[in-house]
FIKOLZA-1660 file (N, C-alpha, C; in steps of 0.1 Angstrom, whole numbers, plus 5000, padded with zeros to 4 digits):
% residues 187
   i   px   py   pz ch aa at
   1 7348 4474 1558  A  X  N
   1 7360 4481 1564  A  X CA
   1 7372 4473 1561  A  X  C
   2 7384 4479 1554  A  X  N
   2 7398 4473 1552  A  X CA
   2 7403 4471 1568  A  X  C
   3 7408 4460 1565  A  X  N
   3 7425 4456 1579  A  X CA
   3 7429 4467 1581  A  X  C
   4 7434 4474 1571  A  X  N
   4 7444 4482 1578  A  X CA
   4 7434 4499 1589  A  X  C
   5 7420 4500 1582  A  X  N
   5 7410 4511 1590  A  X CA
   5 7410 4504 1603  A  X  C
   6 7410 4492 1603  A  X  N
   6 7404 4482 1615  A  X CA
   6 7416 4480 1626  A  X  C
   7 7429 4481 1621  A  X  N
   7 7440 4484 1630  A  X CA
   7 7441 4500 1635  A  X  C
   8 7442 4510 1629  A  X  N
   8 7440 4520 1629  A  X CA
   8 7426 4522 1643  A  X  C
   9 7417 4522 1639  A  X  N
   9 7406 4520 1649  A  X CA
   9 7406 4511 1664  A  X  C
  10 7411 4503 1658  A  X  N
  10 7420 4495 1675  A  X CA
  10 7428 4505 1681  A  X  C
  11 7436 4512 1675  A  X  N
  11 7450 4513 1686  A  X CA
  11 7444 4527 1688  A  X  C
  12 7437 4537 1679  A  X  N
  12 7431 4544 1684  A  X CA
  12 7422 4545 1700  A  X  C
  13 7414 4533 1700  A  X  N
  13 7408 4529 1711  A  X CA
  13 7420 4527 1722  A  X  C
  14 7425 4519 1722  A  X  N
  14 7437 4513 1732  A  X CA
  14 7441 4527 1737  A  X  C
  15 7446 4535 1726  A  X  N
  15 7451 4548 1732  A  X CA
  15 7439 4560 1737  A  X  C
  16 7432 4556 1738  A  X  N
  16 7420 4564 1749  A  X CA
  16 7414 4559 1755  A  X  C
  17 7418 4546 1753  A  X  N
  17 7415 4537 1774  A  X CA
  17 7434 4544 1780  A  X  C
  18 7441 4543 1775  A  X  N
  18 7454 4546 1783  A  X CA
  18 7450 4564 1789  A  X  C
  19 7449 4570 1780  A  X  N
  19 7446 4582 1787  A  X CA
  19 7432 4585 1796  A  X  C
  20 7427 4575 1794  A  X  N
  20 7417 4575 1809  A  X CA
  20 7423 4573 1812  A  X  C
  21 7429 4557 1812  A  X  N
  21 7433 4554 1832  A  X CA
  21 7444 4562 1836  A  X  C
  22 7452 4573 1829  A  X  N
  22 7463 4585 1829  A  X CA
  22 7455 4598 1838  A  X  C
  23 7441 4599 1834  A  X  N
  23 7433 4610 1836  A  X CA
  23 7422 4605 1842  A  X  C
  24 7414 4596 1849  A  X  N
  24 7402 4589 1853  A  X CA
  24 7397 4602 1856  A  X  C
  25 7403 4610 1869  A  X  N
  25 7395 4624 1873  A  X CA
  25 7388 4633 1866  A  X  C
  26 7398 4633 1849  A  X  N
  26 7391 4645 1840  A  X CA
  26 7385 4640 1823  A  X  C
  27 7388 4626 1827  A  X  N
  27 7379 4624 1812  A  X CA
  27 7374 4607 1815  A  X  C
  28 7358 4601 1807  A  X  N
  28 7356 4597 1807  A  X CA
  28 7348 4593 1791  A  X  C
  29 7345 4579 1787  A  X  N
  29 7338 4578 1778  A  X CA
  29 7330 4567 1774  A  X  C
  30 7321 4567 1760  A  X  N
  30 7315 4554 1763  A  X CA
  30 7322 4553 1745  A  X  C
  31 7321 4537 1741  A  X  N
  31 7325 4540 1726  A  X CA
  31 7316 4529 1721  A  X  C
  32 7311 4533 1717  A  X  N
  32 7302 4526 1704  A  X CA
  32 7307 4522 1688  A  X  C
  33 7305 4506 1686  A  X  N
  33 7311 4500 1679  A  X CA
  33 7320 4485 1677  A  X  C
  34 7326 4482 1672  A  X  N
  34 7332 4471 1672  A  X CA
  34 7345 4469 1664  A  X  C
  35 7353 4472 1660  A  X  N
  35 7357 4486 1667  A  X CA
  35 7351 4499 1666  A  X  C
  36 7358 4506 1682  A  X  N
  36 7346 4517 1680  A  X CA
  36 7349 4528 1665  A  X  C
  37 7337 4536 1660  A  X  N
  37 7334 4546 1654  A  X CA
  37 7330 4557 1661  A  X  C
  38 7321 4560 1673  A  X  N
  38 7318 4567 1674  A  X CA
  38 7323 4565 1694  A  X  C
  39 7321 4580 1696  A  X  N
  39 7330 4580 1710  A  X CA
  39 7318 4587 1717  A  X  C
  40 7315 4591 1729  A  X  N
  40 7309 4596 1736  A  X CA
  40 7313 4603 1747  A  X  C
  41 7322 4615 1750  A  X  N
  41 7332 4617 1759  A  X CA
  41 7326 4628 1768  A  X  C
  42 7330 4627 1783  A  X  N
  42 7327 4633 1794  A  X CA
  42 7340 4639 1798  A  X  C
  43 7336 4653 1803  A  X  N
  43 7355 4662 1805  A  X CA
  43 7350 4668 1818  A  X  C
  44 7362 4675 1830  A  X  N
  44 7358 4678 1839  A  X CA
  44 7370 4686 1838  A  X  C
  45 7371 4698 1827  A  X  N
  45 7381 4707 1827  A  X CA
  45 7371 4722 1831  A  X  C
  46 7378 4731 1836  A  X  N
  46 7373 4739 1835  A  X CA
  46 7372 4750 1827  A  X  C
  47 7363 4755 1826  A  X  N
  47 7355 4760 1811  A  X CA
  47 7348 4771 1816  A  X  C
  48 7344 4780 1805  A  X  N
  48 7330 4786 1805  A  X CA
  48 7316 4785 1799  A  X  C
  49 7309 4789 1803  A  X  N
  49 7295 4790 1794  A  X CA
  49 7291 4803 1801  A  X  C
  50 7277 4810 1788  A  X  N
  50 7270 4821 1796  A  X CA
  50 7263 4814 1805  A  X  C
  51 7257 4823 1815  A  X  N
  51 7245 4827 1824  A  X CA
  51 7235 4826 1817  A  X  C
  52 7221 4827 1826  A  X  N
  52 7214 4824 1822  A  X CA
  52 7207 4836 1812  A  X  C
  53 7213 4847 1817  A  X  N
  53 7210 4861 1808  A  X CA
  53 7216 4861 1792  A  X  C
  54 7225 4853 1792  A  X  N
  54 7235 4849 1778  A  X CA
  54 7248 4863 1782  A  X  C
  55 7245 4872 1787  A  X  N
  55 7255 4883 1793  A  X CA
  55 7268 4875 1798  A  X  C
  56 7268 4868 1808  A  X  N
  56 7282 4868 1818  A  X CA
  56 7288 4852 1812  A  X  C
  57 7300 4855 1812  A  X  N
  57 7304 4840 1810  A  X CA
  57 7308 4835 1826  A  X  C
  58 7308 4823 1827  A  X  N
  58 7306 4815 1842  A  X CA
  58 7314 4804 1839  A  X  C
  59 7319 4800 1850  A  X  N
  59 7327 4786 1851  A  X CA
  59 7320 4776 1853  A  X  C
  60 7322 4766 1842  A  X  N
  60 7314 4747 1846  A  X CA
  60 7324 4744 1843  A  X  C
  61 7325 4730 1845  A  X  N
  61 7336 4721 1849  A  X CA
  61 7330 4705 1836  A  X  C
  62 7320 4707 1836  A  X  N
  62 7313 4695 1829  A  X CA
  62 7311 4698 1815  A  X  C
  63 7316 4692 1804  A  X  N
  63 7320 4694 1797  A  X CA
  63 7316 4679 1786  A  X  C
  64 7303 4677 1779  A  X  N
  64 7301 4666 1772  A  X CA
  64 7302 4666 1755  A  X  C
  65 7309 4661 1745  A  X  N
  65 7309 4659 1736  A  X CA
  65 7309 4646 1726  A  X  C
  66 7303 4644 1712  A  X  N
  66 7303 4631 1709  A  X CA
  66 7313 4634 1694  A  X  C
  67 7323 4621 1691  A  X  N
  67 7330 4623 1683  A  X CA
  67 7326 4611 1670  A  X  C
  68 7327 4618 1659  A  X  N
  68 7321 4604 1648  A  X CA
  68 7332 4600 1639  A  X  C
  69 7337 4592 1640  A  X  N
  69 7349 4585 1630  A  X CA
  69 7342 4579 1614  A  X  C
  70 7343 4588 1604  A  X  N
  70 7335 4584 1591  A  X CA
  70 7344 4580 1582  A  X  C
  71 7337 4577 1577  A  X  N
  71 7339 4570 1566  A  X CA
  71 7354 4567 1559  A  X  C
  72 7360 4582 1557  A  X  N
  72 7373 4585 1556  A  X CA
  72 7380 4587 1563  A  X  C
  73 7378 4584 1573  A  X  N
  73 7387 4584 1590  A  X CA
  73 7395 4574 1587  A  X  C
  74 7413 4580 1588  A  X  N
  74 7418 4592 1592  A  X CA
  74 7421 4601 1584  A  X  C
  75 7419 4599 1573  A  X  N
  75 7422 4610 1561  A  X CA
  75 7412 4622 1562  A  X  C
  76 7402 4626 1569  A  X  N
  76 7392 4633 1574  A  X CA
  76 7393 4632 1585  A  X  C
  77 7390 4644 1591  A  X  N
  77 7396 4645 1606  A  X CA
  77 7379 4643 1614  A  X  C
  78 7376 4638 1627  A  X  N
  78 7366 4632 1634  A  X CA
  78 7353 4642 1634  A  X  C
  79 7345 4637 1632  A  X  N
  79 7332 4649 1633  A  X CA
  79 7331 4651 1652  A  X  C
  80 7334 4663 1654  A  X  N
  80 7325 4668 1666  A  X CA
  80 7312 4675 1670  A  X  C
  81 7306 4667 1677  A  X  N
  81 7292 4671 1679  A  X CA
  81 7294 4676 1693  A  X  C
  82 7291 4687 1699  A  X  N
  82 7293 4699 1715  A  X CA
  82 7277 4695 1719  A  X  C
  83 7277 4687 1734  A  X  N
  83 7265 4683 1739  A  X CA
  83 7265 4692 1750  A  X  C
  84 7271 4699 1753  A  X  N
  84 7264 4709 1767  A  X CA
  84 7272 4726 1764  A  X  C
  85 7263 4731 1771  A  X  N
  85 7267 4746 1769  A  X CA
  85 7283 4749 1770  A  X  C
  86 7287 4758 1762  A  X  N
  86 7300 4762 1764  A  X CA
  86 7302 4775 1758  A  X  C
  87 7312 4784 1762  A  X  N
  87 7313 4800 1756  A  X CA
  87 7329 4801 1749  A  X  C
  88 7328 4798 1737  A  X  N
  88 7344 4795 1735  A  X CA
  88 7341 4801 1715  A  X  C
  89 7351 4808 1713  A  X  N
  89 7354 4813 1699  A  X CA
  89 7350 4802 1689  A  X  C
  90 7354 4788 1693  A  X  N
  90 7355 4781 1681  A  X CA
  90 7346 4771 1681  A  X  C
  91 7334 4769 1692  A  X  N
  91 7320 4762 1694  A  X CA
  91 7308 4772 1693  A  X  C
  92 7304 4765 1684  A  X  N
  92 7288 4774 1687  A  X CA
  92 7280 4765 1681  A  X  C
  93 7270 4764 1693  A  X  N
  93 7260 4753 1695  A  X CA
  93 7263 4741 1697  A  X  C
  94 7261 4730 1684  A  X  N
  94 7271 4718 1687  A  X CA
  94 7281 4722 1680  A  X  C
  95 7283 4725 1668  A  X  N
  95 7296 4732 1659  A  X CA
  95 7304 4734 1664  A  X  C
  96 7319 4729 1663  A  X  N
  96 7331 4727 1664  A  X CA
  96 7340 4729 1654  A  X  C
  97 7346 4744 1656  A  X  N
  97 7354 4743 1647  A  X CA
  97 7370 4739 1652  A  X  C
  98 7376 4727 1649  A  X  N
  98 7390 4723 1658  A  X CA
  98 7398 4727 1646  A  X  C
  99 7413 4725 1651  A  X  N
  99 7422 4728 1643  A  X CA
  99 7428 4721 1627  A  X  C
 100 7425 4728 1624  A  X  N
 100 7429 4730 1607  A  X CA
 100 7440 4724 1604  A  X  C
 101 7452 4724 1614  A  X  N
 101 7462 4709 1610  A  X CA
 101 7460 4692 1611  A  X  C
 102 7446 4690 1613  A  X  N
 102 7443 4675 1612  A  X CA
 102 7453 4666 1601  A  X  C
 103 7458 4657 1606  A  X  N
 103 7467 4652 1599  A  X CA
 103 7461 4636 1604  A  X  C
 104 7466 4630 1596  A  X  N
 104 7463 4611 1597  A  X CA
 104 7473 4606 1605  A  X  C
 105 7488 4613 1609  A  X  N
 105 7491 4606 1616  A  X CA
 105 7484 4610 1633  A  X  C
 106 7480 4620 1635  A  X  N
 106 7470 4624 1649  A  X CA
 106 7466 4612 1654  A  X  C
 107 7473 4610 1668  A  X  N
 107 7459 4598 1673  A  X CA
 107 7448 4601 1677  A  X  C
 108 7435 4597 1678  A  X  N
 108 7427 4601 1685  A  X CA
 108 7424 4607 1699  A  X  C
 109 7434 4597 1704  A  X  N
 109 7438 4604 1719  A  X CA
 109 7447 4619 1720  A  X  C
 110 7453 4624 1711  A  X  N
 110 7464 4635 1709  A  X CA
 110 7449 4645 1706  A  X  C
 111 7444 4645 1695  A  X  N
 111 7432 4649 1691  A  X CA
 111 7424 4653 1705  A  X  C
 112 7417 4646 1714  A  X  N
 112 7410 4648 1724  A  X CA
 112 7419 4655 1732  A  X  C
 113 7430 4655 1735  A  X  N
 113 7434 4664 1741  A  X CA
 113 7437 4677 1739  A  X  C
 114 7438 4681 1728  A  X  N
 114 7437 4693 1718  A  X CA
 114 7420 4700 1719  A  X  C
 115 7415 4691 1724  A  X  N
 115 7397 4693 1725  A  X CA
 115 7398 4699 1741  A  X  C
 116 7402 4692 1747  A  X  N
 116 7409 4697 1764  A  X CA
 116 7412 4710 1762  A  X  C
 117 7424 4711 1756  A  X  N
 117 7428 4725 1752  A  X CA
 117 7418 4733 1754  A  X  C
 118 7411 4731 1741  A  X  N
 118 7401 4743 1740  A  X CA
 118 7393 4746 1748  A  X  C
 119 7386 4735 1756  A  X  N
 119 7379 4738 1771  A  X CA
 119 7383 4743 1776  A  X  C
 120 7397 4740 1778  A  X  N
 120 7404 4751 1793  A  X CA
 120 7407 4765 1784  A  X  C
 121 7401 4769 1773  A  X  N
 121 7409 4779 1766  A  X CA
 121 7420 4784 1768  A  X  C
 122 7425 4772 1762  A  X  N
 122 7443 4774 1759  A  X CA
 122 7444 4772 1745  A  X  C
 123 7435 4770 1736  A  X  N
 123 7439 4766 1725  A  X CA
 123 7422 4778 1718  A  X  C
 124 7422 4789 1710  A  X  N
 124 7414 4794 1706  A  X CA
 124 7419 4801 1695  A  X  C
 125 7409 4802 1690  A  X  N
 125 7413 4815 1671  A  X CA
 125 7402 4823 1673  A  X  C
 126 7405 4836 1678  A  X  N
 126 7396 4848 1672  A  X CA
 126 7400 4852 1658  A  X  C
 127 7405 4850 1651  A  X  N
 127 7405 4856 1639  A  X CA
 127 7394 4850 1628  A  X  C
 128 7389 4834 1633  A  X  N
 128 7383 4829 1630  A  X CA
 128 7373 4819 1632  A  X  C
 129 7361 4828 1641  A  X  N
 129 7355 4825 1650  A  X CA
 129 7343 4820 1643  A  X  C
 130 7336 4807 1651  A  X  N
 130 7324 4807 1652  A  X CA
 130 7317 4814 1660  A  X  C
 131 7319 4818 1668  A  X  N
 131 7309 4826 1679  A  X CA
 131 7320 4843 1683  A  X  C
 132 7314 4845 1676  A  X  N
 132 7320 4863 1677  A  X CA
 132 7319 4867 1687  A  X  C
 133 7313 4867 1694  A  X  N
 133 7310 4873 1713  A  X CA
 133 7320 4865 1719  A  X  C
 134 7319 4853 1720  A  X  N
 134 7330 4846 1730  A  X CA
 134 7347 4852 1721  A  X  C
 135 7347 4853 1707  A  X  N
 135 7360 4857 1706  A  X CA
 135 7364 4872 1712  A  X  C
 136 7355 4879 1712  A  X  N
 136 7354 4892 1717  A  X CA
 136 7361 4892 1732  A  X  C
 137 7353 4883 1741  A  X  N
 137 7354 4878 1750  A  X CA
 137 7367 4874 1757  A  X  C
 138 7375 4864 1743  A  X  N
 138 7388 4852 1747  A  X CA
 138 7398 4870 1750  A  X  C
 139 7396 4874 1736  A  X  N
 139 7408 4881 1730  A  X CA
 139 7406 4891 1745  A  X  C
 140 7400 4898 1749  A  X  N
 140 7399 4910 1763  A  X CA
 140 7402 4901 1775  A  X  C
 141 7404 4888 1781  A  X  N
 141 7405 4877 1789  A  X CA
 141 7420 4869 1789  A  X  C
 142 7424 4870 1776  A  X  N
 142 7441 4861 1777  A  X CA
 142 7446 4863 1786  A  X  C
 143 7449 4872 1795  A  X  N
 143 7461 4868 1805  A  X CA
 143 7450 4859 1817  A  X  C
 144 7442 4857 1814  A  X  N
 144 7434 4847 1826  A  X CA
 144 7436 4833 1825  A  X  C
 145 7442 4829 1808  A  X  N
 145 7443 4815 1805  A  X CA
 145 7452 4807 1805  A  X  C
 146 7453 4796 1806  A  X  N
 146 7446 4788 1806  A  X CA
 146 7434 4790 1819  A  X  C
 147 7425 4785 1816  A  X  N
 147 7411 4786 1829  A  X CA
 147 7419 4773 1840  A  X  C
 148 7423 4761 1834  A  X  N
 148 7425 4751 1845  A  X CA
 148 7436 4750 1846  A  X  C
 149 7441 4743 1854  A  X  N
 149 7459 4739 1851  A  X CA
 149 7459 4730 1847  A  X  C
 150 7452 4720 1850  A  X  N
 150 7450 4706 1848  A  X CA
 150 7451 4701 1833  A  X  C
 151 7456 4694 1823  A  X  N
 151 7453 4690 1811  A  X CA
 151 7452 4676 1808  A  X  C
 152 7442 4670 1799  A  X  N
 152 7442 4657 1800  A  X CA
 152 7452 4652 1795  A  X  C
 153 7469 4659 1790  A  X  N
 153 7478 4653 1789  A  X CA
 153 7487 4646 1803  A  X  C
 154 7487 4632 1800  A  X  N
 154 7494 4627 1813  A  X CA
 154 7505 4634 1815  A  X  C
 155 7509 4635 1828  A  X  N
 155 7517 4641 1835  A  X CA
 155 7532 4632 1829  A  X  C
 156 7537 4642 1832  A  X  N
 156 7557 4635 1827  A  X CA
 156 7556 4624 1834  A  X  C
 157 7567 4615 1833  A  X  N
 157 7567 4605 1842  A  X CA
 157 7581 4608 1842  A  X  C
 158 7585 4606 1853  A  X  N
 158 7602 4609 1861  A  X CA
 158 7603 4598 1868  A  X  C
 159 7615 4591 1857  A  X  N
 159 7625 4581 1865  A  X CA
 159 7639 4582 1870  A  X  C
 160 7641 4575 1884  A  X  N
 160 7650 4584 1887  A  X CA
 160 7660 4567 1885  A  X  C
 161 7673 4564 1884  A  X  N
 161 7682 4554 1884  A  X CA
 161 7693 4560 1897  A  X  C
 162 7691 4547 1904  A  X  N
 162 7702 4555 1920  A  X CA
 162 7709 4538 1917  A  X  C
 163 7725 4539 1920  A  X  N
 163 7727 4529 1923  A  X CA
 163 7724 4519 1936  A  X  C
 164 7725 4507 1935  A  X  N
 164 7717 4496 1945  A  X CA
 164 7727 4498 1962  A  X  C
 165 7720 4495 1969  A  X  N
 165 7731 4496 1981  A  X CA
 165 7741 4484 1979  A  X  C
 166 7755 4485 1986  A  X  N
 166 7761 4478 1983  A  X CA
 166 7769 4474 1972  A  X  C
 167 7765 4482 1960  A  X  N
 167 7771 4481 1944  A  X CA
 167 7785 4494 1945  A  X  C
 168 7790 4491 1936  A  X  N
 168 7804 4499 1935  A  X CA
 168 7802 4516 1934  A  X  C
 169 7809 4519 1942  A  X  N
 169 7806 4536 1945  A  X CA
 169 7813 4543 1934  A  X  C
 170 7807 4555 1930  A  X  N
 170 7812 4562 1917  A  X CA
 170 7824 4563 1920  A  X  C
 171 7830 4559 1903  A  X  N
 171 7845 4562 1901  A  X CA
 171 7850 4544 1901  A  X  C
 172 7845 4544 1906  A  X  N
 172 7850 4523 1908  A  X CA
 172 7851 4514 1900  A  X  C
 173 7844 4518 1880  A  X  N
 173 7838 4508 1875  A  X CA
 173 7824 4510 1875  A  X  C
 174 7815 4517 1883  A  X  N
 174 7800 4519 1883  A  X CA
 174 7797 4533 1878  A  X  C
 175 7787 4539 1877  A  X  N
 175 7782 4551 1874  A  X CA
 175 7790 4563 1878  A  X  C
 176 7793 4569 1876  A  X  N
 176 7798 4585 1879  A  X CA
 176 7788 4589 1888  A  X  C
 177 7774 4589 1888  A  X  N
 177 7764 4595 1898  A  X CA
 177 7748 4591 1891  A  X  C
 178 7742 4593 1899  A  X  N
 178 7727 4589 1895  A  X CA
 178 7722 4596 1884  A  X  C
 179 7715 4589 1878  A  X  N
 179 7711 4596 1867  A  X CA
 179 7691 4597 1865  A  X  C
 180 7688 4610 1859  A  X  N
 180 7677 4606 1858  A  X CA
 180 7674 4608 1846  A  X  C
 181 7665 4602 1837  A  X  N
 181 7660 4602 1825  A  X CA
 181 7641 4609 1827  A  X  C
 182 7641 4619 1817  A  X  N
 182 7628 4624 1816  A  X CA
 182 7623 4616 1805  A  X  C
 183 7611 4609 1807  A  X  N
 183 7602 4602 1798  A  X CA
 183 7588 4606 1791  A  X  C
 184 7590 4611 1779  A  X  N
 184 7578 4617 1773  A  X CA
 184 7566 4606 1781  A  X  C
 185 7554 4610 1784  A  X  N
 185 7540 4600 1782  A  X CA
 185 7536 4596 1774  A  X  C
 186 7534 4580 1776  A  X  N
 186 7531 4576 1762  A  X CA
 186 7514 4572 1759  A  X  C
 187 7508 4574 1749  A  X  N
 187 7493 4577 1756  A  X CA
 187 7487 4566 1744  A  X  C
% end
């Protein structure tokens, strides 16, 4: 493996220990490797799967998948392997069909959350489905979606700048008024 896969594969990691500890409640994982290649991920979005009749789609919350970084990783986008039941257009069985704009600059952490997406079915293609029933399904259902509110993207962070007590009151040489800055998350 080249320096530069081995950097790549670092900061990828770094940036999905940060969106844990951003998300501890709804994602967890294990990573296999040195640096890691392969991921092992646990989700607590909510989702569906059928019943036991395969008829009714039902809400779970538990949500396991394993991701494989090959060979050509990142110029080939991550193998996903689906470890627990789920009722969704673009999974069937383990098969994973994710989005078709995989690009190398994606971090892996941006990626997993795009995987979120699809569990809370916010993110689906019936036009081009692996599982025809669940698209049948999404498409007669959209105004129900997203299923969770929750997404494993960290929340905005809001900082607010007030002047200090005691410092020069607007108009004086100090601030005109407080200001707040919205700060993308950085993951």
């Amino acid at each position: 493996m080249g320096p530069r896969k081995q950097v790549r594969l670092q900061k990828d990691h770094e940036e999905l220990l940060r969106l844990k500890r951003a998300r501890p409640e709804l994602i967890d994982f294990a990573a296999i490797g040195s640096p890691p290649t392969e991921y092992q991920f646990t989700c607590r979005l909510k989702g569906v799967q059928l019943d036991g009749t395969g008829e009714k789609a039902i809400a779970t919350d538990l949500h396991r998948f394993t991701l494989r970084l090959g060979a050509y990783y990142p110029s080939e986008p991550p193998d996903v392997t689906w470890l627990t039941p789920i009722f969704h257009p673009n999974i069937r069985g383990q098969a994973v069909c994710h989005s078709q704009q995989w690009s190398p600059a994606w971090s892996l952490a941006d990626f997993v959350i795009e995987i979120g997406d699809m569990i809370r079915m916010d993110k689906f293609n019936v036009k081009s489905p692996l599982d025809r029933k669940a698209a049948t399904w999404a498409d007669k259902n959209r105004t129900k979606f997203p299923l969770d509110e929750r997404s494993l993207r960290p929340p905005e962070v809001r900082i607010s700048i007030k002047p200090r007590p005691g410092a020069a009151p607007p108009g004086a040489g100090g601030s005109e008024s407080p200001q707040a800055a919205r700060i993308p998350p950085r993951i």
